[in-house]
TORKOL-4160 file (C-alpha; in steps of 0.2 Angstrom, whole numbers, padded with zeros to 4 digits, m for minus):
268
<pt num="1" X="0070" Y="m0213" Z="0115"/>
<pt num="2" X="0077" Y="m0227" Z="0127"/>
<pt num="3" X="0080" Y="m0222" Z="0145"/>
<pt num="4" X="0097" Y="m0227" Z="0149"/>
<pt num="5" X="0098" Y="m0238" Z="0166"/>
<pt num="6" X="0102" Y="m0226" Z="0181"/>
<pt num="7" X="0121" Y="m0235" Z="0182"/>
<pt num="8" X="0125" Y="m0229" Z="0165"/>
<pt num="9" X="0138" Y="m0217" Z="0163"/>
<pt num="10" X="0134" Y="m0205" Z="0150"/>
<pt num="11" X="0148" Y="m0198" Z="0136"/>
<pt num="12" X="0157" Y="m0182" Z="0142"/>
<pt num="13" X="0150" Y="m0167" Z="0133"/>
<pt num="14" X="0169" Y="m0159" Z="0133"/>
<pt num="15" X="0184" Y="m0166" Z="0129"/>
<pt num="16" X="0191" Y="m0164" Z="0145"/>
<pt num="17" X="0184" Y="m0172" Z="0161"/>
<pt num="18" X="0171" Y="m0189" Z="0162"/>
<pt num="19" X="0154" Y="m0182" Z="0165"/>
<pt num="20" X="0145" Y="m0196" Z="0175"/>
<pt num="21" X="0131" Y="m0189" Z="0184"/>
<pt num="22" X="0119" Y="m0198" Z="0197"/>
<pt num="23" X="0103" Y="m0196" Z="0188"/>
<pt num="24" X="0101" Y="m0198" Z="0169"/>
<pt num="25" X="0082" Y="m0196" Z="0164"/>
<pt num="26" X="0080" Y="m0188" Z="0146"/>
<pt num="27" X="0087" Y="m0176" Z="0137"/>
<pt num="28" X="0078" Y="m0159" Z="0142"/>
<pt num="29" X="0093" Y="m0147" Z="0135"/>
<pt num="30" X="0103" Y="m0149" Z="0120"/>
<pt num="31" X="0115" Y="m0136" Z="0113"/>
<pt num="32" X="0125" Y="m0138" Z="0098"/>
<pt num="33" X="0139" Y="m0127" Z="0093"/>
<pt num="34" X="0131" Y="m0113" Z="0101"/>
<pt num="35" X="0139" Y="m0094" Z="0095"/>
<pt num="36" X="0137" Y="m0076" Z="0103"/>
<pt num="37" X="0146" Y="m0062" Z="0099"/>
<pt num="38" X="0144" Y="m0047" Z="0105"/>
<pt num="39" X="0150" Y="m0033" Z="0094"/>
<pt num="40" X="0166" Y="m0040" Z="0088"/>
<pt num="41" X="0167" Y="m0047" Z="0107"/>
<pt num="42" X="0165" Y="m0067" Z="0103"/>
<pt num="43" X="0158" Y="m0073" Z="0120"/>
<pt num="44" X="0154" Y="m0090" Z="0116"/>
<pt num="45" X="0164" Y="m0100" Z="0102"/>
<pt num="46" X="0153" Y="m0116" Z="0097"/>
<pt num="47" X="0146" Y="m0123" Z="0114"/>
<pt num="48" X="0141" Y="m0140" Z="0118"/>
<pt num="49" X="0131" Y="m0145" Z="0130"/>
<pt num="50" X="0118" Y="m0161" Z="0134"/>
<pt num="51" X="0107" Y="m0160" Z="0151"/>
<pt num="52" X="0099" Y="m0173" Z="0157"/>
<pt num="53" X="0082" Y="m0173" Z="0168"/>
<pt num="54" X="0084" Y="m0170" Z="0184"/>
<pt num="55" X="0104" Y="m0165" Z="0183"/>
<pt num="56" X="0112" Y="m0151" Z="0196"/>
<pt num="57" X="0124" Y="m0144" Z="0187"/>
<pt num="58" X="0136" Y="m0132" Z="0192"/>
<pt num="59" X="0144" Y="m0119" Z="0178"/>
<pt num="60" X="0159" Y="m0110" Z="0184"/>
<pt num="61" X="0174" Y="m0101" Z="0179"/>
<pt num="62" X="0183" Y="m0084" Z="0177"/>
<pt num="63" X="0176" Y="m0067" Z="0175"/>
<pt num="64" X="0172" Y="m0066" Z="0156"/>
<pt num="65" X="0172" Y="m0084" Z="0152"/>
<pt num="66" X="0156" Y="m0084" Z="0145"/>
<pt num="67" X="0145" Y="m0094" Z="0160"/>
<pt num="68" X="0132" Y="m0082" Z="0163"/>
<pt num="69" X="0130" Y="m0077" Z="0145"/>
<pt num="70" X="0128" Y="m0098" Z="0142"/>
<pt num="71" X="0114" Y="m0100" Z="0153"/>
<pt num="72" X="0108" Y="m0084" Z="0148"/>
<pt num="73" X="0104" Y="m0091" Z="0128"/>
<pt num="74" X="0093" Y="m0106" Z="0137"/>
<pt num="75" X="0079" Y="m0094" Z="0135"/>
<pt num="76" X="0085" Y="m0081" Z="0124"/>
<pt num="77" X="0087" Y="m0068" Z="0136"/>
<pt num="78" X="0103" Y="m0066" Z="0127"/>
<pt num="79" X="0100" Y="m0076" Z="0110"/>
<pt num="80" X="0114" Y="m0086" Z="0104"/>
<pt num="81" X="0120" Y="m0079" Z="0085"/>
<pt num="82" X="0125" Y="m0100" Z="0079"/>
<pt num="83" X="0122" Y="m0117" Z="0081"/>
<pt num="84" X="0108" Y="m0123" Z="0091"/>
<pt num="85" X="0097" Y="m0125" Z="0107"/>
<pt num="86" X="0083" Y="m0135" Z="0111"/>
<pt num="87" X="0074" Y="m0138" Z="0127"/>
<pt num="88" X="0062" Y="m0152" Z="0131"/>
<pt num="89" X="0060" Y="m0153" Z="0113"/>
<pt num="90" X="0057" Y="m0137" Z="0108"/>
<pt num="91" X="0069" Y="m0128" Z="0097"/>
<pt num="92" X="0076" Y="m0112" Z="0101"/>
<pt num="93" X="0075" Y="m0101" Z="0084"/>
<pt num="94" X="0074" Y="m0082" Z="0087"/>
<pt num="95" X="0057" Y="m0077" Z="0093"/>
<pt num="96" X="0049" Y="m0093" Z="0087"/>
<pt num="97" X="0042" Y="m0103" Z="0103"/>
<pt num="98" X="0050" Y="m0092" Z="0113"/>
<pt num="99" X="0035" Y="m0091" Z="0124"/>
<pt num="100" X="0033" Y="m0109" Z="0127"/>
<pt num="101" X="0053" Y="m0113" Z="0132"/>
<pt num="102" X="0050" Y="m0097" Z="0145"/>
<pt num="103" X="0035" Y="m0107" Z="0151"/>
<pt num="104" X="0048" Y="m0122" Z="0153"/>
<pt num="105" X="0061" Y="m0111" Z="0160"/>
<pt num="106" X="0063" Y="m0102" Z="0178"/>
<pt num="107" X="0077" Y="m0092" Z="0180"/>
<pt num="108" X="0084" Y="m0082" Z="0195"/>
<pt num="109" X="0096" Y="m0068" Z="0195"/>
<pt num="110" X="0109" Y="m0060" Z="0206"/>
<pt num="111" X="0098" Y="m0044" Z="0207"/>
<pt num="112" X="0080" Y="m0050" Z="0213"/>
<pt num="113" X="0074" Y="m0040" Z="0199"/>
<pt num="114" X="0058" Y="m0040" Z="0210"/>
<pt num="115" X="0043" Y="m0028" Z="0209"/>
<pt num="116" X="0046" Y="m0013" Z="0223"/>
<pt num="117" X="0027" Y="m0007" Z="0221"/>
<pt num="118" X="0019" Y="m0024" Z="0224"/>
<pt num="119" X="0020" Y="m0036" Z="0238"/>
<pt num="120" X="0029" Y="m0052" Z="0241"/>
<pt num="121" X="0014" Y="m0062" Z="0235"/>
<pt num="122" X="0008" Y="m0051" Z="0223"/>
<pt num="123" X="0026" Y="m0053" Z="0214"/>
<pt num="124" X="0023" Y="m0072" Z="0216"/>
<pt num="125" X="0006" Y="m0071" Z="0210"/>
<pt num="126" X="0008" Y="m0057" Z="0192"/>
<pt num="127" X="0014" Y="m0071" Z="0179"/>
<pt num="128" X="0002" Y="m0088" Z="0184"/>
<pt num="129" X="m0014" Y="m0075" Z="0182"/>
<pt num="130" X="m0008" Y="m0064" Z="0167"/>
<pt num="131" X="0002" Y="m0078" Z="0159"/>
<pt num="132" X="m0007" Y="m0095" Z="0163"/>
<pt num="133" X="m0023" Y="m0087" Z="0168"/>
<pt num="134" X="m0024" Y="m0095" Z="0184"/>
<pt num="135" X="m0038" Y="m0089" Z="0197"/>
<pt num="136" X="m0032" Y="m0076" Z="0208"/>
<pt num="137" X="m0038" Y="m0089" Z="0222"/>
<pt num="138" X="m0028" Y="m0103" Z="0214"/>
<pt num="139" X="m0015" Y="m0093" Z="0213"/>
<pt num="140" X="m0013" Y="m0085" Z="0228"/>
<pt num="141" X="m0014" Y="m0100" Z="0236"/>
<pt num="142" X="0001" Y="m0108" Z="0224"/>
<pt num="143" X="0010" Y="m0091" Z="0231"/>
<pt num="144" X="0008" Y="m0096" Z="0252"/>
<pt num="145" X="0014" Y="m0113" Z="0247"/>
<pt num="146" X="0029" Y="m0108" Z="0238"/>
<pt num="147" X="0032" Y="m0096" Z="0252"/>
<pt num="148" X="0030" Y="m0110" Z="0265"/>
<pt num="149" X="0042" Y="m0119" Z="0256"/>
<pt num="150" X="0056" Y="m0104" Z="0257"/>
<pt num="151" X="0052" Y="m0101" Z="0273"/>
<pt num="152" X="0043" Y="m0085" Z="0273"/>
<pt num="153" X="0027" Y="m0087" Z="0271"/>
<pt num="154" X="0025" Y="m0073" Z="0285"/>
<pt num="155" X="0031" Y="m0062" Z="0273"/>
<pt num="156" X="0018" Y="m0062" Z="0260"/>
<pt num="157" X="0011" Y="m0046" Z="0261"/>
<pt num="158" X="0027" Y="m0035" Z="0265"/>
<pt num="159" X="0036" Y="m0025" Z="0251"/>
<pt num="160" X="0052" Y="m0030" Z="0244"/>
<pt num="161" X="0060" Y="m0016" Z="0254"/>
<pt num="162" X="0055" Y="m0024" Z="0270"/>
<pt num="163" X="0064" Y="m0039" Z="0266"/>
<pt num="164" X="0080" Y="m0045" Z="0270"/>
<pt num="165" X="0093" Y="m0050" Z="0253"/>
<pt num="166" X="0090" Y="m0068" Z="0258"/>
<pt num="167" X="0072" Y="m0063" Z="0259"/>
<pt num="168" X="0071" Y="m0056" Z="0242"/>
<pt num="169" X="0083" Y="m0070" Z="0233"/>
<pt num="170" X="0071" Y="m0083" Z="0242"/>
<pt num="171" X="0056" Y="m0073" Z="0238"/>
<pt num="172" X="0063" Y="m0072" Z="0218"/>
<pt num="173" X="0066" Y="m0092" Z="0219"/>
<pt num="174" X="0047" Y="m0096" Z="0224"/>
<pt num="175" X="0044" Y="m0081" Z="0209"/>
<pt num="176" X="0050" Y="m0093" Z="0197"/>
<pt num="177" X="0044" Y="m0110" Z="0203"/>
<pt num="178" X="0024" Y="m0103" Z="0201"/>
<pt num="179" X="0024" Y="m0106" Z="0184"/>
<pt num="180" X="0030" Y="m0124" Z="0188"/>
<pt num="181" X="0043" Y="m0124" Z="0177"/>
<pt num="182" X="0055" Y="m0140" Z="0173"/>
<pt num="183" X="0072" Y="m0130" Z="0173"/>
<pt num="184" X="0078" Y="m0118" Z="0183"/>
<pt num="185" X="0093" Y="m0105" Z="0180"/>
<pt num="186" X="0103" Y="m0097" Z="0193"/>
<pt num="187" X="0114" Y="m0085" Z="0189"/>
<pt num="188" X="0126" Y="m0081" Z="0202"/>
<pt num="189" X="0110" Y="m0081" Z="0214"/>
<pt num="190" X="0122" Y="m0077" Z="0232"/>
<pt num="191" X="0132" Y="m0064" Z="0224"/>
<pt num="192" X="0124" Y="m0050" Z="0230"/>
<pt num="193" X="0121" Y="m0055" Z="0248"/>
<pt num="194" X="0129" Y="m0052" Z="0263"/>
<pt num="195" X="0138" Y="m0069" Z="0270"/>
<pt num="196" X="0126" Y="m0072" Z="0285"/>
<pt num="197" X="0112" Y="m0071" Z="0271"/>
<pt num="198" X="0120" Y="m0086" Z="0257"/>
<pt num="199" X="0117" Y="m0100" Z="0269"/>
<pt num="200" X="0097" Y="m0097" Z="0267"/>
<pt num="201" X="0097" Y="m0097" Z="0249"/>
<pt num="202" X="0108" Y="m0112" Z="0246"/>
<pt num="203" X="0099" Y="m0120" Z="0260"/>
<pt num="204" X="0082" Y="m0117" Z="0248"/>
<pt num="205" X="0093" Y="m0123" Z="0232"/>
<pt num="206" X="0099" Y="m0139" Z="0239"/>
<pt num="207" X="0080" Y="m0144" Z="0246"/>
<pt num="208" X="0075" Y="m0139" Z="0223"/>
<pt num="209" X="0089" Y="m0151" Z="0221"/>
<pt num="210" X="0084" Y="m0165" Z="0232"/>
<pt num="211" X="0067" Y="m0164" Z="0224"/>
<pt num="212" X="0072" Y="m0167" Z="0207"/>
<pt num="213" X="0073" Y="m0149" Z="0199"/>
<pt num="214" X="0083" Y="m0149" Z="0183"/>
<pt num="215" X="0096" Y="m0137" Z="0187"/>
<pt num="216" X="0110" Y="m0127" Z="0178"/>
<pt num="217" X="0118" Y="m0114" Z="0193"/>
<pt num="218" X="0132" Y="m0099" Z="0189"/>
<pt num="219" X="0140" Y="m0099" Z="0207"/>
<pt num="220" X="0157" Y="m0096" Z="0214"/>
<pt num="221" X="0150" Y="m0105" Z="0232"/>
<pt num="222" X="0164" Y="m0120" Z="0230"/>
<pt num="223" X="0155" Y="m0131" Z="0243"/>
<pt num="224" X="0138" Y="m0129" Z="0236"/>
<pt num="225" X="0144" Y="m0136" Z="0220"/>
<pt num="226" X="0154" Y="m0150" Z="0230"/>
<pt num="227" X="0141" Y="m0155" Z="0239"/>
<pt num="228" X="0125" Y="m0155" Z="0226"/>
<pt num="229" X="0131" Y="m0154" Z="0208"/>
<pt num="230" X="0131" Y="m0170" Z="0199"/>
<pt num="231" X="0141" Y="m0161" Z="0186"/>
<pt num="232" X="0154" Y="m0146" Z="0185"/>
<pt num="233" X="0157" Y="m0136" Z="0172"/>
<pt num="234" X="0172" Y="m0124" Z="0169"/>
<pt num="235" X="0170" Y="m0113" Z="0157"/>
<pt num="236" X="0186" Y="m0103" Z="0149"/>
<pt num="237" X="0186" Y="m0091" Z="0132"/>
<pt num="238" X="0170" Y="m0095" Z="0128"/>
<pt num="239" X="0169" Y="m0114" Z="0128"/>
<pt num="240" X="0167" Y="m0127" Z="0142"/>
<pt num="241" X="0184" Y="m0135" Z="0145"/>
<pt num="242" X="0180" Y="m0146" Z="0159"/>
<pt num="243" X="0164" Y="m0157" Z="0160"/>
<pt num="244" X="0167" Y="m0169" Z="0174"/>
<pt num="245" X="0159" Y="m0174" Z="0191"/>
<pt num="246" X="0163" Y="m0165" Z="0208"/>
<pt num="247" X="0175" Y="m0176" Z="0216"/>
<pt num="248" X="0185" Y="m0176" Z="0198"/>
<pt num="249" X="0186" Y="m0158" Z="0196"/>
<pt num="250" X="0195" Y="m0152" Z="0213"/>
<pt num="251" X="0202" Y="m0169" Z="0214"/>
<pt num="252" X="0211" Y="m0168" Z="0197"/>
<pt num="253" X="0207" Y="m0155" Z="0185"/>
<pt num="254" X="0214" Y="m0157" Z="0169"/>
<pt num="255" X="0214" Y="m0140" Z="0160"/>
<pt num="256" X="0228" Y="m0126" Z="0168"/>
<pt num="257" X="0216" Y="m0114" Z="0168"/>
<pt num="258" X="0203" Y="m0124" Z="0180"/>
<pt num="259" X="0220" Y="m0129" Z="0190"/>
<pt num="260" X="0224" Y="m0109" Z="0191"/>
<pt num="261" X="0207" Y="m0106" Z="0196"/>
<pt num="262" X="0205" Y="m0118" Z="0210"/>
<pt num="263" X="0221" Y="m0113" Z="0218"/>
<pt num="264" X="0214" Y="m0095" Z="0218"/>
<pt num="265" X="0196" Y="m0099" Z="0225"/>
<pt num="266" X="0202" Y="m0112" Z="0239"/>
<pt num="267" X="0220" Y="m0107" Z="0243"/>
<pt num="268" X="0231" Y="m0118" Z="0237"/>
């Protein structure tokens, strides 16, 4: 496929907003008409979605609107019912390569979901050598760099318990980049955390975003997304409604829902 030039604005996703994003290297995900029911609870109604190399973008909306459970199908942690998924070129069907998208896919929760009976670098450490079969020197290694790049390698060989919630989160982030994937998931990643803790892991999230990460993020932090997301989406009812660029979306949004939810989450 022909790499568009870096000044070409590509096609909104959505029928509302202009989605023109400042990097625009492949495709890496592409979901069509993507279903998930739950019960007779339909949480996502025939999603679409292109995402670019290299893109930040933000996913927010109302409680229930079917963000986390979006990003959530990327790597079938909650697999989608209808349509289609495909990440760097692999299809996303049931248990079929499921292993290889997980390998392409790092993903980071609003619980750490980290390991109480092993250590900080042991938790880095568990999938490179089990999954990759990387050298526990190579690995270990891979660990105190991601650590360093946190800002914690001093915690390597502390238990999760002895850790701060910005620690943890931090220590869950450099989890997920050790087996080097291309895309990372964050869903609602400063939820959990006190305030004093947020800044730390944004801080961590904007330096993966000024590397060139790939990045999809579930966040209600308005000036995160403001500040890094080359796109924002608002999800409502189960379908993205707004697919538009930062300055667009709390400059003029277009759907009443996204206007109803920014007068809640900023005031006026």
């Amino acid at each position: 496929m022909t790499q568009p030039a870096a000044s070409t604005p590509l096609a909104p996703t959505a029928p509302a907003g202009e989605a023109v994003p400042r990097r625009s290297g492949e495709k890496i995900i592409e979901a069509v008409g993507v279903q998930k029911h739950f019960g007779s609870f339909h949480a996502l109604r025939g999603v679409n979605l292109t995402v670019r190399a290299g893109e930040v973008v933000v996913v927010i909306g109302p409680s229930g609107s079917g963000k986390s459970t979006f990003i959530r199908t990327l790597n079938a942690l909650d697999p989608h019912d209808g349509g289609s998924i495909t990440v760097d070129g692999i299809p996303l069907n049931g248990r079929q390569n499921l292993d290889a998208i997980r390998r392409e896919v790092g993903m980071v929760f609003q619980s750490f979901n980290l390991f109480p009976h092993l250590t900080v670098l042991e938790n880095i450490t568990l999938a490179p050598t089990r999954v990759r079969r990387t050298s526990r020197a190579d690995a270990d290694q891979r660990g105190l760099e991601l650590l360093r790049r946190v800002g914690i390698e001093e915690q390597a060989h502390k238990y999760p318990a002895q850790l701060s919630g910005g620690q943890q989160q931090r220590v869950a982030i450099a989890r997920a980049l050790a087996m080097d994937p291309k895309i990372m998931l964050f869903d609602e990643p400063t939820s959990a955390l006190d305030p004093e803790m947020i800044k730390e892991v944004l801080d961590v999230m904007k330096e993966l975003a000024r590397s060139g990460m790939t990045m999809l993020v579930v966040t209600h932090e308005m000036g995160f997304a403001r500040e890094v997301a080359d796109r924002i989406l608002f999800f409502d009812g189960g379908n993205i409604v707004e697919d538009t660029t930062p300055e667009h979306f709390y400059q003029n949004p277009q759907h009443e829902r996204a206007k109803a939810f920014l007068s809640k989450i900023l005031g006026h």
